[in-house]
C-alpha positions in Angstrom: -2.6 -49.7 -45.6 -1.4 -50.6 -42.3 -4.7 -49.7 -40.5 -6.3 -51.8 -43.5 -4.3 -55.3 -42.7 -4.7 -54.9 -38.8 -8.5 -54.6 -39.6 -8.2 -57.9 -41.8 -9.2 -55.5 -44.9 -7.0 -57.0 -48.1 -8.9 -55.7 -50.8 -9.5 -52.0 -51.9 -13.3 -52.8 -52.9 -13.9 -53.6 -49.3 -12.6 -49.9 -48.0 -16.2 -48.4 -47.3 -17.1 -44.6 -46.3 -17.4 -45.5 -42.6 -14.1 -47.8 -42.6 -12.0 -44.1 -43.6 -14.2 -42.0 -40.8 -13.3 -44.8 -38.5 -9.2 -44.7 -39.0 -9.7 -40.5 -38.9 -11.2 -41.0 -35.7 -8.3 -43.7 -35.0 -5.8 -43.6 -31.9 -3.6 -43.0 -35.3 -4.2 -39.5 -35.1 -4.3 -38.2 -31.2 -2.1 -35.6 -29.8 -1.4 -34.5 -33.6 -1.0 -31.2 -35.0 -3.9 -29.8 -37.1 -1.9 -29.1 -39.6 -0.1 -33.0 -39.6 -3.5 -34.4 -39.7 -5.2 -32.2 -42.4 -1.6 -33.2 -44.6 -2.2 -36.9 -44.2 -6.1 -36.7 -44.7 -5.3 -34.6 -48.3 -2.6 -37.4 -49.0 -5.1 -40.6 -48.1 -8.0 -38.7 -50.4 -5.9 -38.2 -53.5 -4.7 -42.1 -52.6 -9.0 -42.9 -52.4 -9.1 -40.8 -55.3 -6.7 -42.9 -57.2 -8.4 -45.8 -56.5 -11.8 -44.9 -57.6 -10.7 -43.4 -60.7 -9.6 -47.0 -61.4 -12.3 -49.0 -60.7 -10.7 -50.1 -57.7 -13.5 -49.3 -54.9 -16.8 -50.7 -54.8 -18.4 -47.5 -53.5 -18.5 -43.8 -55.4 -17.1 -40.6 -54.1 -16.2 -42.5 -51.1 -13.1 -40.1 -51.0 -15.4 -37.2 -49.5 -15.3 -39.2 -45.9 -11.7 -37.8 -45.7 -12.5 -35.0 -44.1 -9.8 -32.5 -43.1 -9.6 -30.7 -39.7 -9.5 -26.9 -40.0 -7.0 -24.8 -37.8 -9.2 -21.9 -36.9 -6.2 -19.9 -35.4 -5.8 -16.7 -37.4 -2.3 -15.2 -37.1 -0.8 -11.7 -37.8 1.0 -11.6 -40.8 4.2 -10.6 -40.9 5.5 -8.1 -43.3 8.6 -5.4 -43.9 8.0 -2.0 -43.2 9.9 1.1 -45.5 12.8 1.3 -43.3 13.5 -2.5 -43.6 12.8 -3.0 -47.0 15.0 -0.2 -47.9 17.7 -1.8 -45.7 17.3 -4.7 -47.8 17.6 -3.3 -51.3 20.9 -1.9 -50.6 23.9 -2.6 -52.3 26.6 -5.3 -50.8 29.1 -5.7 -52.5 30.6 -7.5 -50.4 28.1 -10.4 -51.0 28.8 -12.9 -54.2 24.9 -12.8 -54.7 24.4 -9.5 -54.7 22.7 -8.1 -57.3 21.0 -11.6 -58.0 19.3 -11.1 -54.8 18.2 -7.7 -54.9 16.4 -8.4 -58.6 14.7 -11.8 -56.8 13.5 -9.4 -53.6 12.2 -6.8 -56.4 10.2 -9.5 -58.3 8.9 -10.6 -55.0 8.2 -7.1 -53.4 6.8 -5.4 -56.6 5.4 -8.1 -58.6 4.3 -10.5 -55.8 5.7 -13.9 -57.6 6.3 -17.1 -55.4 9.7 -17.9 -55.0 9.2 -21.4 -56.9 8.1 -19.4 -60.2 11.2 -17.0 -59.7 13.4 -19.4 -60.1 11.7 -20.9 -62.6 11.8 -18.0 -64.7 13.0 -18.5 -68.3 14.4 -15.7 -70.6 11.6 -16.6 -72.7 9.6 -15.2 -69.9 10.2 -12.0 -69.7 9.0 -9.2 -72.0 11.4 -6.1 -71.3 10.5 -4.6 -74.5 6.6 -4.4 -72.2 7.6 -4.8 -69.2 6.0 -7.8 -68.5 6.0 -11.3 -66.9 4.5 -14.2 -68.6 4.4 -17.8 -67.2 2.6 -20.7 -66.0 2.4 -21.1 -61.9 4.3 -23.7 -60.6 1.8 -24.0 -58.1 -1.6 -23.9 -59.6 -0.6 -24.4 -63.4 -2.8 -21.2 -64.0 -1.2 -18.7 -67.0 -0.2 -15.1 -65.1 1.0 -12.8 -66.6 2.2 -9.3 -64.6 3.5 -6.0 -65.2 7.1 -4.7 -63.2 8.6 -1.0 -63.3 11.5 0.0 -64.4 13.0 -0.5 -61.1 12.3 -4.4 -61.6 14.0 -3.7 -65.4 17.2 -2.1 -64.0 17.6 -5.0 -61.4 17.7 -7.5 -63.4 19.3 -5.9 -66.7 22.2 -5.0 -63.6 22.3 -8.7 -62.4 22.5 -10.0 -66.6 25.1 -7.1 -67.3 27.6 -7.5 -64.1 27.1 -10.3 -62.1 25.1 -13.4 -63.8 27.9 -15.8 -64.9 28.1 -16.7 -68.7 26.6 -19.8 -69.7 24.0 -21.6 -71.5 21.6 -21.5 -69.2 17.7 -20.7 -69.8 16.9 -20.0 -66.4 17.3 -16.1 -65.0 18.7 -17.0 -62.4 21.7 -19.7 -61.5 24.0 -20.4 -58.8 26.8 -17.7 -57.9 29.5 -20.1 -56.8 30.1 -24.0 -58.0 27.9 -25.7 -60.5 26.0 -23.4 -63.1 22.4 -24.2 -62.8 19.6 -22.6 -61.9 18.4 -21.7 -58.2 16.4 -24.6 -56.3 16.0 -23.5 -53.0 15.5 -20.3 -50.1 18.7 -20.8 -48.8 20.7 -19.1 -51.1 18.9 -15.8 -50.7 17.9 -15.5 -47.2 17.4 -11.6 -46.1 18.9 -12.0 -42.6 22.5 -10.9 -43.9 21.4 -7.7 -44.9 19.3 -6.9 -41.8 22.7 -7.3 -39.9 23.2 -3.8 -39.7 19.8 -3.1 -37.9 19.7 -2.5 -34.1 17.9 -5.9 -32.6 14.5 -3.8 -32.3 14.6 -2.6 -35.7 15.0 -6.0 -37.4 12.1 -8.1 -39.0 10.6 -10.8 -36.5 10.8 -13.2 -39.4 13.3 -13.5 -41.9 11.3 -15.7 -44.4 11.6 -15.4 -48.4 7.3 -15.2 -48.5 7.3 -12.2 -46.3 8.2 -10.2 -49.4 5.3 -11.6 -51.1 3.0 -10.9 -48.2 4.6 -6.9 -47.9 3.1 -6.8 -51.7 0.0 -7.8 -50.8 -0.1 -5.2 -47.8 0.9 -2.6 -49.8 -1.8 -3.2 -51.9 -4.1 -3.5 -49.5 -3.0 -0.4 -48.0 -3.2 1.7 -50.9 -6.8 0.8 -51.6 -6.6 -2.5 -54.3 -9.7 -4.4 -54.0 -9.7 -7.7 -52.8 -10.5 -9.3 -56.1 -7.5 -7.5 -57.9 -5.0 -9.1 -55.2 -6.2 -12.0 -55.8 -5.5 -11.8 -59.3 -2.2 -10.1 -59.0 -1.1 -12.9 -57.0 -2.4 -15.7 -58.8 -4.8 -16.9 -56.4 -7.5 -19.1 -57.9 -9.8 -18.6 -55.4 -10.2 -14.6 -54.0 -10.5 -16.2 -50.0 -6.9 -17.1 -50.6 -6.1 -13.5 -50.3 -7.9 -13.2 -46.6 -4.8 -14.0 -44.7 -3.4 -10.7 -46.1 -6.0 -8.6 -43.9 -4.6 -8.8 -40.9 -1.6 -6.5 -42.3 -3.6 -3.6 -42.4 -3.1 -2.0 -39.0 -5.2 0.6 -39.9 -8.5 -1.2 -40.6 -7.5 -3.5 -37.5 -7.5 -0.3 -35.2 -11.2 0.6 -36.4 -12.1 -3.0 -35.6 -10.6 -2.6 -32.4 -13.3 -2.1 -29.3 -13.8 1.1 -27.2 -12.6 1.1 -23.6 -15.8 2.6 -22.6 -17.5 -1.3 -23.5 -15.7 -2.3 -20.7 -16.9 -1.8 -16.7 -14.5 0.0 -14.5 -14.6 0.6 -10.9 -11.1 2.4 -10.0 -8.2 1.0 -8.4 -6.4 -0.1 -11.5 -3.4 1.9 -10.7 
């Protein structure tokens, strides 16, 4: 809007196709990260969007001129090998949270669920008679429903049993200490407490709550899923989603991996 006043533009049904390209292109936008700029492009096409719904603009689909920029950069994803996840479904009971925790980690690590829908989970939810998981994503307001094992069952029967405080409370899982309500944020189960008692080089390099989504994608992966099934397990709408999750497999990265013969050699490298 800003941009729109110093360019003496007051009213919406004067924004045109080339005035948008013009403020991407803007002095607005230089020495910005990709991903700041494609997060203020999405916001300024749903605000276009908005507008056109309304009968506000005098052009049509003039919202396709916001153009995001793509980051191209393709990372390794990080996930927990046996070893650390093991380490991590240990018993502290030393920790308030502990069996809340372990049950969260479980639904992440063997069911794959975002942490937004795990704390969003509502007795209602949960199917133990079946052994299954039945909501609507937070996320992409899609219906999934999922299967766990009994390990998943004894978790959280354990948490209900011995640790979950009593209350009226429709949500799984609430706060340990002060105010009973239910979980809103990572915070309160972050994994880097129970890596402690790793050696430095045996710890994670990240300690984020979505690496134990990504180690149940890998393990997938690894044991042969196709793509497509992933995908569904994880609720993805669209299968491409699921393409970050590749780069876990260290196998298939090894036969992608060029010979050393390609490569011209004279002697005198040591």
């Amino acid at each position: 809007l800003v941009y729109l006043e110093n360019n003496n533009v007051f009213n919406t049904k004067d924004i045109s196709h080339q005035m948008i390209s013009n403020y991407i292109l803007s002095e607005h936008f230089e020495n910005r990260k990709i991903a700041g700029i494609s997060a203020e492009i999405i916001g300024l096409r749903k605000f276009i969007s908005y507008l056109e719904d309304r009968n506000l603009t005098s052009y049509s689909n003039i919202h396709f001129a916001c153009i995001t920029k793509k980051n191209d950069i393709r990372r390794i994803v990080t996930t927990y090998n046996d070893a650390q996840m093991s380490v991590l479904l240990e018993s502290y009971h030393d920790f308030p949270s502990n069996l809340r925790n372990k049950a969260i980690y479980l639904l992440a690590l063997r069911c794959g669920l975002r942490m937004c829908d795990i704390f969003n989970l509502k007795f209602e939810n949960i199917d133990m008679k079946n052994k299954t998981i039945h909501i609507i994503q937070k996320k992409t307001n899609v219906a999934l429903s999922l299967p766990f094992d009994s390990e998943v069952s004894k978790a959280i029967i354990d948490y209900l049993l011995n640790e979950r405080r009593k209350c009226d409370c429709q949500y799984v899982f609430i706060t340990s200490i002060g105010q009973v309500r239910k979980l809103t944020h990572n915070t309160s189960i972050r994994t880097f407490r129970r890596f402690r008692s790793l050696k430095k080089e045996d710890q994670p390099n990240q300690f984020g709550i979505h690496i134990l989504r990504r180690t149940f994608a890998s393990s997938l992966l690894t044991a042969g899923a196709d793509v497509s099934l992933i995908s569904a397990a994880l609720g993805h709408i669209n299968n491409a989603t699921v393409d970050k999750y590749l780069s876990t497999d260290k196998q298939k990265m090894k036969r992608c991996a060029l010979s050393i013969d390609l490569f011209p050699y004279e002697g005198g490298l040591f």
